[in-house]
ROVO-308091 format. One record per residue (C-alpha): residue number from 1; chain; x, y, z. Coordinates in steps of 0.5 Angstrom, whole numbers, padded with zeros to 4 digits. Example, Ala and Ser with C-alpha at 12.3 -4.5 7.8 and 13.67 -1.06 7.14 Angstrom:
<lodren><kero>1</kero><tortor>A</tortor><c1>0025</c1><c2>-0009</c2><c3>0016</c3></lodren>
<lodren><kero>2</kero><tortor>A</tortor><c1>0027</c1><c2>-0002</c2><c3>0014</c3></lodren>
//
This chain:
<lodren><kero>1</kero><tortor>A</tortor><c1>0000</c1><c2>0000</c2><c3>0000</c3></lodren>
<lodren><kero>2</kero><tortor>A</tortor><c1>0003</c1><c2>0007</c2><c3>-0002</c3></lodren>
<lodren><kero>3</kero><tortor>A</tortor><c1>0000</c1><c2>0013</c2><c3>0000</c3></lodren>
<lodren><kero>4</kero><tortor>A</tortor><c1>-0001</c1><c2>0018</c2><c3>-0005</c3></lodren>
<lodren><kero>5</kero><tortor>A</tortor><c1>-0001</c1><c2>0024</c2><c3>-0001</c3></lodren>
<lodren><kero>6</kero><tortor>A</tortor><c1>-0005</c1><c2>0031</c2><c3>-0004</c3></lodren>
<lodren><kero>7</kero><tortor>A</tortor><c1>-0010</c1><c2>0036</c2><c3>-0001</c3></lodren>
<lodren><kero>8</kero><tortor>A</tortor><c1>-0015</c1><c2>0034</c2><c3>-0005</c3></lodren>
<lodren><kero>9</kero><tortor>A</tortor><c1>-0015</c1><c2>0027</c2><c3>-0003</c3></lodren>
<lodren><kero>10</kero><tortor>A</tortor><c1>-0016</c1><c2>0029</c2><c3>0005</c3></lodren>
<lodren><kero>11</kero><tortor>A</tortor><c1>-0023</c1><c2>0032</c2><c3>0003</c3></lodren>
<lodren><kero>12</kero><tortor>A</tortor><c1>-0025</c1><c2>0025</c2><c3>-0001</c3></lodren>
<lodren><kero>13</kero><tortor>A</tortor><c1>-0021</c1><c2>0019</c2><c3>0003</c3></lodren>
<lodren><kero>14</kero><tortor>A</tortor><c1>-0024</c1><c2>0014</c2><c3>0000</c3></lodren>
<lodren><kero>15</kero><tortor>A</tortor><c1>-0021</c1><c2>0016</c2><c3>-0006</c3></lodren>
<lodren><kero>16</kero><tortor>A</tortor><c1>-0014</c1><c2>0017</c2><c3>-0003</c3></lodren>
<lodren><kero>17</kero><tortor>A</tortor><c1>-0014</c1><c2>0010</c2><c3>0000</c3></lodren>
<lodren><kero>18</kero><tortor>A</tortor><c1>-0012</c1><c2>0003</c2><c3>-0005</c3></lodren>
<lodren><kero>19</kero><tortor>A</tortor><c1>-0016</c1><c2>-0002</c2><c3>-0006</c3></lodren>
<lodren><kero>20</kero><tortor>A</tortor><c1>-0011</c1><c2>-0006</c2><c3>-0002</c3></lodren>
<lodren><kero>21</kero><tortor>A</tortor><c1>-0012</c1><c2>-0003</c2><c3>0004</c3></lodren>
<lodren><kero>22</kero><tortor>A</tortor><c1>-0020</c1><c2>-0002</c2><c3>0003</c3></lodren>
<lodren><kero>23</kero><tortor>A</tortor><c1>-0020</c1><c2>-0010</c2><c3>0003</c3></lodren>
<lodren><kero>24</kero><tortor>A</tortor><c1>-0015</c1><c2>-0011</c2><c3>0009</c3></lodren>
<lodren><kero>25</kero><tortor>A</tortor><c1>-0020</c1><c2>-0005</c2><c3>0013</c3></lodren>
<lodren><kero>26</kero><tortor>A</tortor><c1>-0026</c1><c2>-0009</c2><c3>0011</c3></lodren>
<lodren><kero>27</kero><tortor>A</tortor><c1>-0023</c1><c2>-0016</c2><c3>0013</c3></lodren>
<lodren><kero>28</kero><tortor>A</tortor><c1>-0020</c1><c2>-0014</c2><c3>0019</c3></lodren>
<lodren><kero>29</kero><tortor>A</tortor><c1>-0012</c1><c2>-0014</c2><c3>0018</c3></lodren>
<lodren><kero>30</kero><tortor>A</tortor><c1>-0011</c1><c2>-0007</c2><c3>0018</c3></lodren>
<lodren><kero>31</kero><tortor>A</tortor><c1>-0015</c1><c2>-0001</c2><c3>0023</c3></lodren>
<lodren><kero>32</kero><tortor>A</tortor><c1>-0017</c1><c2>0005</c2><c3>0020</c3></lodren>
<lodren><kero>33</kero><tortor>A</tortor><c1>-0012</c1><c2>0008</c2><c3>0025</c3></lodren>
<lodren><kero>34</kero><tortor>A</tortor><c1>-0008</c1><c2>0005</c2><c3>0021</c3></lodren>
<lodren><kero>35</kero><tortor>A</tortor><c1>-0010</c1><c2>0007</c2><c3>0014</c3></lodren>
<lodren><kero>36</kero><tortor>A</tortor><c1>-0010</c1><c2>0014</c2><c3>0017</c3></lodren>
<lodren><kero>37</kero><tortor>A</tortor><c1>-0003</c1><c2>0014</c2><c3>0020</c3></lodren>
<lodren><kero>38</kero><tortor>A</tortor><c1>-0001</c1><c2>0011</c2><c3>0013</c3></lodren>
<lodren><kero>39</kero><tortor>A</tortor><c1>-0005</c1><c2>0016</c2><c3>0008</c3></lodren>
<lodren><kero>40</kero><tortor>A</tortor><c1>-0005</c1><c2>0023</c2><c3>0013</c3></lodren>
<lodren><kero>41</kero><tortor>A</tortor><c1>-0012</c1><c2>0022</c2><c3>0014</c3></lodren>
<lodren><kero>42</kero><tortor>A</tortor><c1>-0016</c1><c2>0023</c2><c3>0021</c3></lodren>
<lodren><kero>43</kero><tortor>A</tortor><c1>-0019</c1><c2>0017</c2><c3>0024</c3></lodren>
<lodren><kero>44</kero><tortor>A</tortor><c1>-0026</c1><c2>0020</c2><c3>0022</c3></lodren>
<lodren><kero>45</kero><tortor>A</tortor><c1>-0025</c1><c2>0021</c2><c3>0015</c3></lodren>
<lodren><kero>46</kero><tortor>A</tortor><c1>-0023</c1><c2>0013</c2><c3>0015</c3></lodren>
<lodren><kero>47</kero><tortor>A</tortor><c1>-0029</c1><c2>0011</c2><c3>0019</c3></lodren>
<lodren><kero>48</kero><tortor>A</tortor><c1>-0034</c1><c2>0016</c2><c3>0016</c3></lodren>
<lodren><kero>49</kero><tortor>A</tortor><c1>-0032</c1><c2>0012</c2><c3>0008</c3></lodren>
<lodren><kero>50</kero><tortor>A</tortor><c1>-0032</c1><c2>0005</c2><c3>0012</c3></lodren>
<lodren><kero>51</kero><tortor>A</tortor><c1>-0040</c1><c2>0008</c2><c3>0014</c3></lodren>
<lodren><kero>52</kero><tortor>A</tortor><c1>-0040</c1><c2>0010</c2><c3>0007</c3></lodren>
<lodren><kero>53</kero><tortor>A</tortor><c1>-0039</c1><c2>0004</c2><c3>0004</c3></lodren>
<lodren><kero>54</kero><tortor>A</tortor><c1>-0043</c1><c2>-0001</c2><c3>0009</c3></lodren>
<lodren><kero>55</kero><tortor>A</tortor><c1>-0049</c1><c2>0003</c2><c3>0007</c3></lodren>
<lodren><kero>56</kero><tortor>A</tortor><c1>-0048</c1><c2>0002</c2><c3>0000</c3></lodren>
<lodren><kero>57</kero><tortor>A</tortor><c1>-0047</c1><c2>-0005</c2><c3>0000</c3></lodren>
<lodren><kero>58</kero><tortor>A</tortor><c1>-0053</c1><c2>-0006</c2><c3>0005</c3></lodren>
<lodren><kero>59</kero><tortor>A</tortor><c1>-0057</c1><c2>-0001</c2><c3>-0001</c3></lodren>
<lodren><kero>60</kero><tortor>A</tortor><c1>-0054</c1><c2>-0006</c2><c3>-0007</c3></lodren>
<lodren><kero>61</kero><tortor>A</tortor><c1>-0056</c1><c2>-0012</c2><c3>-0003</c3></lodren>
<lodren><kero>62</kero><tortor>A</tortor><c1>-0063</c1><c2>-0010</c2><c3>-0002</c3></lodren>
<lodren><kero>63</kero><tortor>A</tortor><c1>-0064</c1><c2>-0007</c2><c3>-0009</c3></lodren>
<lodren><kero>64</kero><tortor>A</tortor><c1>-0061</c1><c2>-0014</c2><c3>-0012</c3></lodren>
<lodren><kero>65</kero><tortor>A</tortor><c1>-0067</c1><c2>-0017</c2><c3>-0007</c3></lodren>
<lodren><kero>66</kero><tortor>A</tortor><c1>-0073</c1><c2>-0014</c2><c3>-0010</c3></lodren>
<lodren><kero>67</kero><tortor>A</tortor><c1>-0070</c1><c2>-0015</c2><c3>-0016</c3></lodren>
<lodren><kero>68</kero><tortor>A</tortor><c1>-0070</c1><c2>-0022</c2><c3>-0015</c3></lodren>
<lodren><kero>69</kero><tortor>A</tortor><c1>-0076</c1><c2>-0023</c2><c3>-0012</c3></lodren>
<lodren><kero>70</kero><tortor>A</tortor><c1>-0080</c1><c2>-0020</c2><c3>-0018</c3></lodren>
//
């Protein structure tokens, strides 16, 4: 995992982050103190796009199971 540093990247940390570390963050091998430390992001920055992300797959598995159920 590489950090890219930049202005921009802070105001989008789901952006600035790898997908390597993404999955690790997802699968629990890595912490988003971590992540933050790594890619000079706040705790929160990472927590608010782990949120983010939770509730678009929650919204991507509920579409895909009204769409199964029609």
């Amino acid at each position: 995992m590489q950090p890219s540093g930049g202005q921009d990247e802070r105001r989008q940390p789901h952006q600035a982050v790898d997908c390597q570390a993404q999955g690790d963050i997802f699968k629990g091998k890595i912490t988003a103190a971590e992540v933050a430390r790594q890619y000079d992001l706040t705790v929160s920055e990472v927590e608010g796009w782990i949120d983010e992300a939770q509730r678009s797959m929650e919204n991507g598995f509920k579409a895909r199971r009204k769409g199964i159920r029609e």
